[in-house]
Structure formats: C-alpha cells, structure tokens
N, CA, C and O atoms as a CHARMM CRD file, in Angstrom:
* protein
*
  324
    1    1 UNK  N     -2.96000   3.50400 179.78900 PROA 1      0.00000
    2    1 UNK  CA    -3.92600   4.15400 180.67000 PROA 1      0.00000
    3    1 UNK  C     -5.23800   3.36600 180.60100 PROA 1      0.00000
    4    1 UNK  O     -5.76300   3.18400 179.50200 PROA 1      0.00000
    5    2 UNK  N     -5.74000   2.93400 181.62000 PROA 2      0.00000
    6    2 UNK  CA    -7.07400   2.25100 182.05100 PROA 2      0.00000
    7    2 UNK  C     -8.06300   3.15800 182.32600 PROA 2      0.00000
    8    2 UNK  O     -7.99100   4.19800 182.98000 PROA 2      0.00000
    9    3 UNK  N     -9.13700   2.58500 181.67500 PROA 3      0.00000
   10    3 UNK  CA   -10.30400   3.31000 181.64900 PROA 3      0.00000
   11    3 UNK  C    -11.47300   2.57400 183.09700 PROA 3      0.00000
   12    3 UNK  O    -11.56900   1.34700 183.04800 PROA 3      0.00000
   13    4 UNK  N    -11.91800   2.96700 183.74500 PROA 4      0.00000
   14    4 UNK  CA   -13.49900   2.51900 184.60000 PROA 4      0.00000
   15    4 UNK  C    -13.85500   1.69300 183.69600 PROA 4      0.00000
   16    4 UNK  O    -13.44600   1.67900 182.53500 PROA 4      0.00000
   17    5 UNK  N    -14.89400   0.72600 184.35400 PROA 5      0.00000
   18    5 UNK  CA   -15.34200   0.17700 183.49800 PROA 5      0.00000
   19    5 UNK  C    -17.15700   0.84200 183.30700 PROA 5      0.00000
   20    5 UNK  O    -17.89100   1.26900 184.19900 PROA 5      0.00000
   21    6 UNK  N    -17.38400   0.73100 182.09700 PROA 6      0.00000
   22    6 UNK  CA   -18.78600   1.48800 182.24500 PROA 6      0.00000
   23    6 UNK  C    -19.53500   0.54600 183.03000 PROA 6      0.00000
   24    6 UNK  O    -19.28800  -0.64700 183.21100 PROA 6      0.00000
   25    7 UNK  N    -20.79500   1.46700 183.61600 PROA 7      0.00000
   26    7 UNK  CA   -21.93900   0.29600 184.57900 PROA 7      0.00000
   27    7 UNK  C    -23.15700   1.43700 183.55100 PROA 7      0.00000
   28    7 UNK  O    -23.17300   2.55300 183.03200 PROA 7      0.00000
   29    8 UNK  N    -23.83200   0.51500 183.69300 PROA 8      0.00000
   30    8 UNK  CA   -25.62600   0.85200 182.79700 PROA 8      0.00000
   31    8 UNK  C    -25.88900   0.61000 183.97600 PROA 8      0.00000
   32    8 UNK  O    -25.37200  -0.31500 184.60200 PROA 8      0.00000
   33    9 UNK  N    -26.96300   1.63100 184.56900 PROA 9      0.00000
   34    9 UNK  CA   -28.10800   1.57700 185.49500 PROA 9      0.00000
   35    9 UNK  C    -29.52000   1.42500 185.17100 PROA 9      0.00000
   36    9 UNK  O    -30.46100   2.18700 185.39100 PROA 9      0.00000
   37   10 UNK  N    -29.47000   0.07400 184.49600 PROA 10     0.00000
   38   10 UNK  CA   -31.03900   0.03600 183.65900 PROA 10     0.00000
   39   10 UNK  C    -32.25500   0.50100 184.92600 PROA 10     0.00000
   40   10 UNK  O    -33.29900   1.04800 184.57400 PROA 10     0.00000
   41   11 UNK  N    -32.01200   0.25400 186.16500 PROA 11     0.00000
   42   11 UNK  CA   -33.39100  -0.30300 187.46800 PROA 11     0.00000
   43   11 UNK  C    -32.70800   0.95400 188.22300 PROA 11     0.00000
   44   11 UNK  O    -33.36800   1.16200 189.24100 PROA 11     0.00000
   45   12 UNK  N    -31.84200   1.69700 188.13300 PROA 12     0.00000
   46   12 UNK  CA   -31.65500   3.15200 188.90300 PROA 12     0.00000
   47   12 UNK  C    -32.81700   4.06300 188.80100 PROA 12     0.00000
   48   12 UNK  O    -33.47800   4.27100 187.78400 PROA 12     0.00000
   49   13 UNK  N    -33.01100   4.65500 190.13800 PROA 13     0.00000
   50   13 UNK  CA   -34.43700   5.18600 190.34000 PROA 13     0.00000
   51   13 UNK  C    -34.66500   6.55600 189.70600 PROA 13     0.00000
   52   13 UNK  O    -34.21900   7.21700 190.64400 PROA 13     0.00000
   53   14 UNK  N    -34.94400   7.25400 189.01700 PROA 14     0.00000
   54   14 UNK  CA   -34.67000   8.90000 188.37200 PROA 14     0.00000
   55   14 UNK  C    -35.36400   9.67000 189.79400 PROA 14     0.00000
   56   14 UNK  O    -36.48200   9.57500 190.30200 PROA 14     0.00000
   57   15 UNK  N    -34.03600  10.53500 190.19400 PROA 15     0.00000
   58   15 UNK  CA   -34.03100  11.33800 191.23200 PROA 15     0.00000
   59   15 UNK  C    -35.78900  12.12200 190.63900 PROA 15     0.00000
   60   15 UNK  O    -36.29600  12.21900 189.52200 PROA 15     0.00000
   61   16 UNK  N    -36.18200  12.47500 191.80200 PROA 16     0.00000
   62   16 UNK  CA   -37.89900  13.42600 191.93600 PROA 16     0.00000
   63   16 UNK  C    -37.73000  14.18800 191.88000 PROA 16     0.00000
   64   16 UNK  O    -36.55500  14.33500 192.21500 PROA 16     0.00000
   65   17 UNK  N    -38.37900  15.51600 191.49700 PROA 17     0.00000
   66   17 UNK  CA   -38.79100  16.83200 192.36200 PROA 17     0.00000
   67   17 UNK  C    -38.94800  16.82600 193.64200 PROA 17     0.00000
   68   17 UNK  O    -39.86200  16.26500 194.24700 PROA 17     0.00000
   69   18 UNK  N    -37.94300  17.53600 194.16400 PROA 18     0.00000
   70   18 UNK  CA   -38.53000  17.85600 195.36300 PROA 18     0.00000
   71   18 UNK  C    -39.62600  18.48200 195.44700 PROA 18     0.00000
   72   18 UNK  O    -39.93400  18.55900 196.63600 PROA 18     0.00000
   73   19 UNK  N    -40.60700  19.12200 194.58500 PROA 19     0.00000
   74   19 UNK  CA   -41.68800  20.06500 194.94400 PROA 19     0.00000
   75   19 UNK  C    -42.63100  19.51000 195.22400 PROA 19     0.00000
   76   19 UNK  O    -43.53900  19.94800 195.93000 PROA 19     0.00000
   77   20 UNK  N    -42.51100  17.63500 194.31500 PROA 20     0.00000
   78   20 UNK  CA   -43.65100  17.41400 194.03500 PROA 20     0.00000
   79   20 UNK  C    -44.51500  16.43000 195.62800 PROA 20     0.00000
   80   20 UNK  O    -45.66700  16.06800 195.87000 PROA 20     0.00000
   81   21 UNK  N    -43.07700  16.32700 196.42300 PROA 21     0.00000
   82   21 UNK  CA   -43.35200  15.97900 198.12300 PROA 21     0.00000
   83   21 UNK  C    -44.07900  17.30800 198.66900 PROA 21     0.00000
   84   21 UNK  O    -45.07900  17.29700 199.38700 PROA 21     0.00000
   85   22 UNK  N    -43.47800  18.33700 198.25400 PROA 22     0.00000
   86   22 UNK  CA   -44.21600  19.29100 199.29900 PROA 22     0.00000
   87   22 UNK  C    -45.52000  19.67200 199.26700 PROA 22     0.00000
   88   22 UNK  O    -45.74400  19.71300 198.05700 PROA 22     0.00000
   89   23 UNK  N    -46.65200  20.01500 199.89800 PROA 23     0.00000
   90   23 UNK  CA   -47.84000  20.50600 199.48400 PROA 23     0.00000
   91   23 UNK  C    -47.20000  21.97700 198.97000 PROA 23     0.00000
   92   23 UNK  O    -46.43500  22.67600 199.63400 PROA 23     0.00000
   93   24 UNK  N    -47.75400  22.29800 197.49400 PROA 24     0.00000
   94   24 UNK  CA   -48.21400  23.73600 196.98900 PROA 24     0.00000
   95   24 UNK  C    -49.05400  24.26600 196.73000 PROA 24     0.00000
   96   24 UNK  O    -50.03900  23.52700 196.72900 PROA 24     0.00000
   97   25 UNK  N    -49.37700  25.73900 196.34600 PROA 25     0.00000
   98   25 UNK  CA   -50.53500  26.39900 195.83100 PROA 25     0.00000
   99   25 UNK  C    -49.86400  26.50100 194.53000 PROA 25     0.00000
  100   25 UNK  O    -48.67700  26.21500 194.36700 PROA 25     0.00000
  101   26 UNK  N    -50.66800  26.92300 193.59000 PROA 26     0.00000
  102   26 UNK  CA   -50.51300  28.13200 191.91700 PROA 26     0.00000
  103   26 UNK  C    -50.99200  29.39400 192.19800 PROA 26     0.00000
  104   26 UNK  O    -52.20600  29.42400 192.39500 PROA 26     0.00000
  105   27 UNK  N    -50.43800  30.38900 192.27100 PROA 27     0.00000
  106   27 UNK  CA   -51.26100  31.66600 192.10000 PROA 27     0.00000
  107   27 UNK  C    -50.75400  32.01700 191.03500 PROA 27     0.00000
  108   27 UNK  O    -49.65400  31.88000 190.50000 PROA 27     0.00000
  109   28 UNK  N    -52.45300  32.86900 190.59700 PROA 28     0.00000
  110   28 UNK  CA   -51.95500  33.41600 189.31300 PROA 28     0.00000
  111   28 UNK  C    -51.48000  35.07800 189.16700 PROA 28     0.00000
  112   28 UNK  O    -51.85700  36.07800 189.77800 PROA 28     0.00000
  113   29 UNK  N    -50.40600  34.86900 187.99100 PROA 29     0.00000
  114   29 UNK  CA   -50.40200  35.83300 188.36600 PROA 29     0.00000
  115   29 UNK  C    -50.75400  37.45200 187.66000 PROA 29     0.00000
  116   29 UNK  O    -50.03100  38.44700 187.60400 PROA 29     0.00000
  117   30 UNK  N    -51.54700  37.32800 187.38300 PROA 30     0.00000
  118   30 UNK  CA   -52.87000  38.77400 186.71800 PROA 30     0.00000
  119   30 UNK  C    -53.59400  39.15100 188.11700 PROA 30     0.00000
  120   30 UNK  O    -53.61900  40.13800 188.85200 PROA 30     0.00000
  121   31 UNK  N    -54.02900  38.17300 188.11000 PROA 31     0.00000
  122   31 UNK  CA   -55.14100  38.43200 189.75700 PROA 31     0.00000
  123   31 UNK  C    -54.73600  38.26500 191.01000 PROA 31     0.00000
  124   31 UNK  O    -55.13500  39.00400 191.91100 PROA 31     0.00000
  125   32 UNK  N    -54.05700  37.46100 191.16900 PROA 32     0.00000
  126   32 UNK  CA   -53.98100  36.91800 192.38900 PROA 32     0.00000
  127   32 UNK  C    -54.69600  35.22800 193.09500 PROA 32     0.00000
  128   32 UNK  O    -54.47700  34.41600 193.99400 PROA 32     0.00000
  129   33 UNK  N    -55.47200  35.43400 192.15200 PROA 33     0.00000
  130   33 UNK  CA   -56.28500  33.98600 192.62700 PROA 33     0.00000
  131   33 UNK  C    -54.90800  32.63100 192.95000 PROA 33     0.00000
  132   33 UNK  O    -53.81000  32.52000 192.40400 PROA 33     0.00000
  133   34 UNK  N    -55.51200  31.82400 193.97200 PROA 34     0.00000
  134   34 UNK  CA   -55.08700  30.96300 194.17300 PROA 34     0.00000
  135   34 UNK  C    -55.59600  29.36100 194.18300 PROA 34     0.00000
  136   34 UNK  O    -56.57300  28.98600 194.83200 PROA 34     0.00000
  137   35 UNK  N    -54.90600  28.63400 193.49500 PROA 35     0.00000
  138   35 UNK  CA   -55.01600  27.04300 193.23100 PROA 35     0.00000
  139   35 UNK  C    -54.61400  27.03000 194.25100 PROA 35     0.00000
  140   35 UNK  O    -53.63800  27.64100 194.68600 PROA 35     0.00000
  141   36 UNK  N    -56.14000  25.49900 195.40300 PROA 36     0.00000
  142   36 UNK  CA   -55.24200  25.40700 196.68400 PROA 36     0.00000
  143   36 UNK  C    -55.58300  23.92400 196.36700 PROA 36     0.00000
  144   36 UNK  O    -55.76500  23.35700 197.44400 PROA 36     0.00000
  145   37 UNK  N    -55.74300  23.06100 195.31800 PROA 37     0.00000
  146   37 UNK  CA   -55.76400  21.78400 195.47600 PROA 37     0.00000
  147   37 UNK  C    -55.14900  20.77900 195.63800 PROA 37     0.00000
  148   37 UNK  O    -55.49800  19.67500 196.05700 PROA 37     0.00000
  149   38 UNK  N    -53.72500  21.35800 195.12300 PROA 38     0.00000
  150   38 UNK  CA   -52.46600  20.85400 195.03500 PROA 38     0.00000
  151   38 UNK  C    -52.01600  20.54000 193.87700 PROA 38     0.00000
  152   38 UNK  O    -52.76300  20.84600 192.94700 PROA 38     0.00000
  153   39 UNK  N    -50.57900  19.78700 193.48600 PROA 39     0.00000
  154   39 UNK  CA   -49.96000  19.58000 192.88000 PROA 39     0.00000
  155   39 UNK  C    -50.28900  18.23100 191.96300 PROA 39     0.00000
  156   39 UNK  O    -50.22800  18.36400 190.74100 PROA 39     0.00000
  157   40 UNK  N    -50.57700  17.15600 192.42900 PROA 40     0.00000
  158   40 UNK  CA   -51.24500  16.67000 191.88500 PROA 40     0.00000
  159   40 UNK  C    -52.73700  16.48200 190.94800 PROA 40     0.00000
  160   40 UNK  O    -53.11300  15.60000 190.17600 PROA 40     0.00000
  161   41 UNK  N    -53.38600  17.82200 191.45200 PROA 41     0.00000
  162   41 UNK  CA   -54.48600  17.64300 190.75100 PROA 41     0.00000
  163   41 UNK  C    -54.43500  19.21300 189.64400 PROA 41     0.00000
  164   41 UNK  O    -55.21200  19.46200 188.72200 PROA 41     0.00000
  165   42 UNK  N    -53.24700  20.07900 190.13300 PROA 42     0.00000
  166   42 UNK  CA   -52.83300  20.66300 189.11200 PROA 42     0.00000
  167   42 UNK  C    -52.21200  19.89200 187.74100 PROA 42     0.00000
  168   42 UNK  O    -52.49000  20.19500 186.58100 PROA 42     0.00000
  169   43 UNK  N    -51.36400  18.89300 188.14800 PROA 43     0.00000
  170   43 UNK  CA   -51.05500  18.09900 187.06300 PROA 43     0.00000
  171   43 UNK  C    -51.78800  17.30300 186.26900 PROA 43     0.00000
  172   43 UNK  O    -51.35500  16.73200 185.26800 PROA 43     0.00000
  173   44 UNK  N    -52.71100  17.25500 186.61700 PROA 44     0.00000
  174   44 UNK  CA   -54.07000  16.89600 186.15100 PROA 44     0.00000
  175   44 UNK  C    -54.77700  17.40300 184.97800 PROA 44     0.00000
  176   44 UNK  O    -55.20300  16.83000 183.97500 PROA 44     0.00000
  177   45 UNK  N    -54.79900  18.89000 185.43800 PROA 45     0.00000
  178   45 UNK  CA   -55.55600  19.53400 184.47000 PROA 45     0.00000
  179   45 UNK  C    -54.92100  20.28800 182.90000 PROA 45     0.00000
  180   45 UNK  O    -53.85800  20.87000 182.68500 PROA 45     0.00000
  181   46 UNK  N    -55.87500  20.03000 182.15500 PROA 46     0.00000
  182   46 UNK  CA   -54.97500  20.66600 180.67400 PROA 46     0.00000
  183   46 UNK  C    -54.40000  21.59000 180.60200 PROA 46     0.00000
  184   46 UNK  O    -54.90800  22.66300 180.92900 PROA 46     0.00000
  185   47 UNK  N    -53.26900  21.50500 180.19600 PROA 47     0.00000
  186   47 UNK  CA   -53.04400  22.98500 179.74500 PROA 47     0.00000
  187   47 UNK  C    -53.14900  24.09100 179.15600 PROA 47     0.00000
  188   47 UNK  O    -52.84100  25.22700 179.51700 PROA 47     0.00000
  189   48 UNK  N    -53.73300  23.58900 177.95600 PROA 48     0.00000
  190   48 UNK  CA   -54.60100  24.35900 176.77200 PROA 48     0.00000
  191   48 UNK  C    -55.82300  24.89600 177.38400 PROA 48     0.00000
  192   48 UNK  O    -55.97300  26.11400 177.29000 PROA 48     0.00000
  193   49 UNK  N    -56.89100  24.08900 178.10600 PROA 49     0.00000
  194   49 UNK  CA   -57.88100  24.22600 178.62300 PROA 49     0.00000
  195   49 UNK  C    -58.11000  24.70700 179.62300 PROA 49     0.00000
  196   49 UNK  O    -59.24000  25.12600 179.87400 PROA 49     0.00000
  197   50 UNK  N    -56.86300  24.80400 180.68300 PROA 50     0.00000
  198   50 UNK  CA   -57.95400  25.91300 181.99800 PROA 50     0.00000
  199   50 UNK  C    -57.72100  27.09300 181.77200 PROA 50     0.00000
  200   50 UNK  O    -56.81800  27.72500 181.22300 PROA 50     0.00000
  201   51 UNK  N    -58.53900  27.28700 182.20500 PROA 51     0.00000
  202   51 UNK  CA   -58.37200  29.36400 182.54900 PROA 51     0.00000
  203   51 UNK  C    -58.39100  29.68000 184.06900 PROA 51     0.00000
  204   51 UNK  O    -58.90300  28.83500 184.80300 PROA 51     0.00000
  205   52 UNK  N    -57.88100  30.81600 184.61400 PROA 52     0.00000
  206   52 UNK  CA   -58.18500  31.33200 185.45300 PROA 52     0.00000
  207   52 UNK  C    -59.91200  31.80000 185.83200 PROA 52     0.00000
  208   52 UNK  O    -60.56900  32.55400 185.11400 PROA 52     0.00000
  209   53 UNK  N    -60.50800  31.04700 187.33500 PROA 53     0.00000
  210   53 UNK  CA   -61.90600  31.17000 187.23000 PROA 53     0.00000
  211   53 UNK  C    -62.19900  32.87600 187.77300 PROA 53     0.00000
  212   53 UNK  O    -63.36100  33.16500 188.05600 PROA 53     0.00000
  213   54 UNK  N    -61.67300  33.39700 187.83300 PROA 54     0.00000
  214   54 UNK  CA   -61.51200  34.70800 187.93800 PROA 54     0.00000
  215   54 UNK  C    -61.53300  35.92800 186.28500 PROA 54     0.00000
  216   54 UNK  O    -62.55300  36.38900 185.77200 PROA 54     0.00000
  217   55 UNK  N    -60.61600  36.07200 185.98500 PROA 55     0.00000
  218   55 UNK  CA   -59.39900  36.37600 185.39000 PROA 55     0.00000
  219   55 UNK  C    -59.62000  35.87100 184.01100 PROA 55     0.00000
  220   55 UNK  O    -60.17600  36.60700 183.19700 PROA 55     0.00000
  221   56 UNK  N    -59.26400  34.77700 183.70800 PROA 56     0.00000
  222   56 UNK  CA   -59.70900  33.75700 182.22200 PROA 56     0.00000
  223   56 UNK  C    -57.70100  33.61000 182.03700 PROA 56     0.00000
  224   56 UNK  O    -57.20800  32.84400 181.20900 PROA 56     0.00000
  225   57 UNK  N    -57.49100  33.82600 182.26500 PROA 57     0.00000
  226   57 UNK  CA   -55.70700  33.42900 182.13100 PROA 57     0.00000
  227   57 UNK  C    -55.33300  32.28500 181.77200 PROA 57     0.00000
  228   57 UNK  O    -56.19900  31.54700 182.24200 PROA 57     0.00000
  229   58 UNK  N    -54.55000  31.62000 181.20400 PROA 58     0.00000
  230   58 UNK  CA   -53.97500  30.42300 181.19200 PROA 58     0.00000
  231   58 UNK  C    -52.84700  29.77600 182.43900 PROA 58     0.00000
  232   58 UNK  O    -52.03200  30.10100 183.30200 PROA 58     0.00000
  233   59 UNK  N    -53.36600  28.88200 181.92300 PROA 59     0.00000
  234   59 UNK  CA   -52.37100  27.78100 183.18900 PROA 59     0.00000
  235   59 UNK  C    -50.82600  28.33400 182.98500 PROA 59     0.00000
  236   59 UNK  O    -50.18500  28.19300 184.02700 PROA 59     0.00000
  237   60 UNK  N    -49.99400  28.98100 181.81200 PROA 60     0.00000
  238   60 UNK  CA   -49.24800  28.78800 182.32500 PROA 60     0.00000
  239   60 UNK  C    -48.33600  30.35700 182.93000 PROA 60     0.00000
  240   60 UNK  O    -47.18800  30.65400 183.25900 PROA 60     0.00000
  241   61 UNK  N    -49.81400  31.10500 182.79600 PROA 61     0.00000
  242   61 UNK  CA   -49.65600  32.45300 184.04300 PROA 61     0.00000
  243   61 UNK  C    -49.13100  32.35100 185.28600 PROA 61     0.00000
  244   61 UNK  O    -48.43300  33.16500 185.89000 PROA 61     0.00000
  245   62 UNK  N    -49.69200  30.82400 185.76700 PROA 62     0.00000
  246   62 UNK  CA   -49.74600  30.64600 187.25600 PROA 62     0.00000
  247   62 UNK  C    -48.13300  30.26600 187.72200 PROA 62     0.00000
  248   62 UNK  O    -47.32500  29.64500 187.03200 PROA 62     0.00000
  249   63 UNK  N    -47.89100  30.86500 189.20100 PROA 63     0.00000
  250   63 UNK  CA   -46.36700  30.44200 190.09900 PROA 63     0.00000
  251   63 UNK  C    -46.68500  29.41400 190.80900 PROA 63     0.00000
  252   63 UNK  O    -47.87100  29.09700 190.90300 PROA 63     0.00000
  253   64 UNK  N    -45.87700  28.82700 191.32700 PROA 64     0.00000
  254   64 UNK  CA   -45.62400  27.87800 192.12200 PROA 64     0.00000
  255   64 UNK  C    -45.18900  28.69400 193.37400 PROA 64     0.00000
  256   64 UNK  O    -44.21100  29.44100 193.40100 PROA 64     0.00000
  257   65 UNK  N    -46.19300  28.41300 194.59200 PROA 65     0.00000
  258   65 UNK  CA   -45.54000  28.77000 195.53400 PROA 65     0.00000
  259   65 UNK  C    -45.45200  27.92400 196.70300 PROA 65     0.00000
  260   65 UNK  O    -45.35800  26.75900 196.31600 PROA 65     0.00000
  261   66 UNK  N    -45.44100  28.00800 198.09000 PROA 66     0.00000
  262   66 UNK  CA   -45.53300  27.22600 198.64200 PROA 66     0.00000
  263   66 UNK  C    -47.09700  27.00300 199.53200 PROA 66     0.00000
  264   66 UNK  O    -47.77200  28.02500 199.40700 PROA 66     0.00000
  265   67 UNK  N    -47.50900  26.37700 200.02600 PROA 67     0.00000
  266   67 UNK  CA   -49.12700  26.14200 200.77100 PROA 67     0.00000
  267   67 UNK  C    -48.91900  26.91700 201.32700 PROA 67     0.00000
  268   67 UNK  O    -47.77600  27.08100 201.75300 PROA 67     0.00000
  269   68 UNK  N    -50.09800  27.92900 201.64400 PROA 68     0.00000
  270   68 UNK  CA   -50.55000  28.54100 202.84900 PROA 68     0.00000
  271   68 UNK  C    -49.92400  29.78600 202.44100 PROA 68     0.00000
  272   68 UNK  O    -50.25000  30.52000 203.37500 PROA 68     0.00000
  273   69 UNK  N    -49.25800  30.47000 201.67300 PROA 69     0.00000
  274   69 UNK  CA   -48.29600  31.80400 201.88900 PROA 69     0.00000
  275   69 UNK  C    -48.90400  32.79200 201.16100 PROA 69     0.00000
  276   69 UNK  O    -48.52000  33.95500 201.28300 PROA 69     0.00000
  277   70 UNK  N    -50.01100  32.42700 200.24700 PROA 70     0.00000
  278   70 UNK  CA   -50.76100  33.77400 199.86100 PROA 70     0.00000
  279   70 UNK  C    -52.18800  33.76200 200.16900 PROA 70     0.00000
  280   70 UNK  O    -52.87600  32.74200 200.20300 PROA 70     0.00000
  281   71 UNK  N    -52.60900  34.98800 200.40000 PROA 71     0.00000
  282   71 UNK  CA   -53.93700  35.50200 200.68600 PROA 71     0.00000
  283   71 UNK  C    -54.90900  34.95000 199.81100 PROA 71     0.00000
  284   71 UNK  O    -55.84400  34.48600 200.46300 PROA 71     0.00000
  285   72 UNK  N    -55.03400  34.83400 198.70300 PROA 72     0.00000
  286   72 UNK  CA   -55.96100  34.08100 198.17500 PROA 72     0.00000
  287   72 UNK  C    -57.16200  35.57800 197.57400 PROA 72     0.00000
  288   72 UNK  O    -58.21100  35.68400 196.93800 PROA 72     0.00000
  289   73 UNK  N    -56.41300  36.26600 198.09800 PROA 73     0.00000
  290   73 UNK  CA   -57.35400  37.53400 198.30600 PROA 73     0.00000
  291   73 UNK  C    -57.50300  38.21500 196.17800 PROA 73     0.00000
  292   73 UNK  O    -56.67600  38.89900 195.57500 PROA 73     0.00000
  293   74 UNK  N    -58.37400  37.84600 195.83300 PROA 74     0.00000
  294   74 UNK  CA   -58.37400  38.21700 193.87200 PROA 74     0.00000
  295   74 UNK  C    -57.92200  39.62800 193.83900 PROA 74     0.00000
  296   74 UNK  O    -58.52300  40.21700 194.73800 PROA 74     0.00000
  297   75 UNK  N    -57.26000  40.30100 193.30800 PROA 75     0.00000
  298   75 UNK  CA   -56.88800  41.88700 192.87900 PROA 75     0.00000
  299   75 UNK  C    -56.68800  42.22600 191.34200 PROA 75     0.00000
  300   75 UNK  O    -55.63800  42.61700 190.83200 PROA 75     0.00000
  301   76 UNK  N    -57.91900  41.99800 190.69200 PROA 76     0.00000
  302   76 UNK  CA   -58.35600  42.30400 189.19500 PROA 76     0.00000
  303   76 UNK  C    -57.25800  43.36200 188.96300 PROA 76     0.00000
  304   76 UNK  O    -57.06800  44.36900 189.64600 PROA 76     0.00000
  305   77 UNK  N    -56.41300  42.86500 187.63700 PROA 77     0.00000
  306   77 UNK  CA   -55.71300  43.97100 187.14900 PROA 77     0.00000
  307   77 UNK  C    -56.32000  44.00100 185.68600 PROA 77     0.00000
  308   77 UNK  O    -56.60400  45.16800 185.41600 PROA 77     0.00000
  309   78 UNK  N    -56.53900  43.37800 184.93300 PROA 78     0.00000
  310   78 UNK  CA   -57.26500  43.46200 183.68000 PROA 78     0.00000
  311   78 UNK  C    -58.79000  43.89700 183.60000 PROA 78     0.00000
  312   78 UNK  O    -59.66500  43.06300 183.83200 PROA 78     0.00000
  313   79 UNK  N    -59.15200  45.40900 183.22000 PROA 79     0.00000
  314   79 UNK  CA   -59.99400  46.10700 183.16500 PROA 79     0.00000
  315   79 UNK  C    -60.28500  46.54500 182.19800 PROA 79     0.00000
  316   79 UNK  O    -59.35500  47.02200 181.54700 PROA 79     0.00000
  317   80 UNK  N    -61.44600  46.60800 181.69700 PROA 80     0.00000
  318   80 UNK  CA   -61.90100  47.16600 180.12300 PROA 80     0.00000
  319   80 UNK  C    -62.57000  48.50800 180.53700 PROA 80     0.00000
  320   80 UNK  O    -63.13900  49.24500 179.73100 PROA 80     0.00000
  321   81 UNK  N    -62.45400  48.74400 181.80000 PROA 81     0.00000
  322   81 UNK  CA   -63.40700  50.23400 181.82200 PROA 81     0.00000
  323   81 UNK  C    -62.34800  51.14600 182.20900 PROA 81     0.00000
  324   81 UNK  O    -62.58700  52.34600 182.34700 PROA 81     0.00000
C-alpha cells in the first residue's frame, strides 16, 4: 500500500477572518455603548487598559457586531443608587 507523498506548504497563505474584511462595531455589553472605529483600531487598543467610556467595563465585555446595526443609544444598567 502507497502512501501520497507529503507536500510542506512553507509560502501557503493562512486563510483570514472573514470579519476582519468587513467593517464592524463593538458594543458593549452593560450599556450599550458602541465602538464605531472599527476593527482595526479596536485591535489596536489594550486589553488590560480600555474601559468602557461610559460604563468603565473591559474590552472584553464588548460583541462584535456588524456596522451600522445598533443604536449607539447608552442604557446604564450598573447603578449604585
């Protein structure tokens, strides 16, 4: 019984995200606020270090959704009173 012969793809391209073609938002999700800068400049920012400018949340509260599909509209759920 014969085996294939192996092939190494040293210069084969590593398939993408598709997400990372599409324009997205982040909303977060405590508030509602929305990242509309995109994906790239979300990838940008620390992870340890942002907060929600609303809210104070961490980056990794926030969804991935697609551009344009949420209101943007803040709806504070974390209340101390």
């Amino acid at each position: 019984m014969r085996h294939p012969p192996t092939r190494l793809n040293f210069f084969q391209q590593v398939p993408t995200d598709p997400d990372k073609k599409k324009p997205m938002d982040y909303v977060c999700k405590d508030c509602g606020y929305v990242f509309t800068k995109g994906t790239l400049a979300w990838d940008k920012l620390d992870n340890s270090k942002y907060q929600c400018p609303p809210c104070g949340a961490g980056k990794f509260r926030f969804k991935k959704v697609p551009k344009g599909s949420e209101s943007g509209e803040v709806k504070v759920k974390k209340s101390w009173f």
